[in-house]
C-alpha positions, -999 to +999 in steps of 0.1 A: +045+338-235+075+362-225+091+353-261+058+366-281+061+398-260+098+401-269+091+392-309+059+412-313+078+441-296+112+437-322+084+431-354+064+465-343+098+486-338+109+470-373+073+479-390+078+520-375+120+522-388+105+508-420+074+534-416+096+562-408+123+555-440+091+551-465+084+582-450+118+604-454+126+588-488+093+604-499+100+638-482+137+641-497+118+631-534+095+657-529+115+681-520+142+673-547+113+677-572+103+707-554+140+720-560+140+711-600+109+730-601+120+763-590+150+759-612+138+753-645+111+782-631+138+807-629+153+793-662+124+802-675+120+835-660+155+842-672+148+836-708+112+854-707+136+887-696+162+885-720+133+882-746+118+915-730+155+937-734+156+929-771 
């Protein structure tokens, strides 16, 4: 009985490391994504001013 304790505790605290990677993987995607965005924004930007000074 003690040893399903033990091996239901190890399974759960592998299930939450896995949870918690999942989880980090996404937030460094997004924000990555988030970061590529804003740069080809201010590309953008960039080229709609030098348009504008001709």
């Amino acid at each position: 009985m003690v040893y399903l304790v033990v091996l239901s505790f190890i399974f759960q605290n592998f299930l939450d490391a896995a949870f918690l990677r999942k989880r980090l993987n996404s937030d460094n995607n997004w924000r990555n994504s988030t970061k590529k965005l804003e740069k080809n924004e201010s590309k953008r930007y960039d080229r709609k001013e030098e348009i504008l000074e001709e």
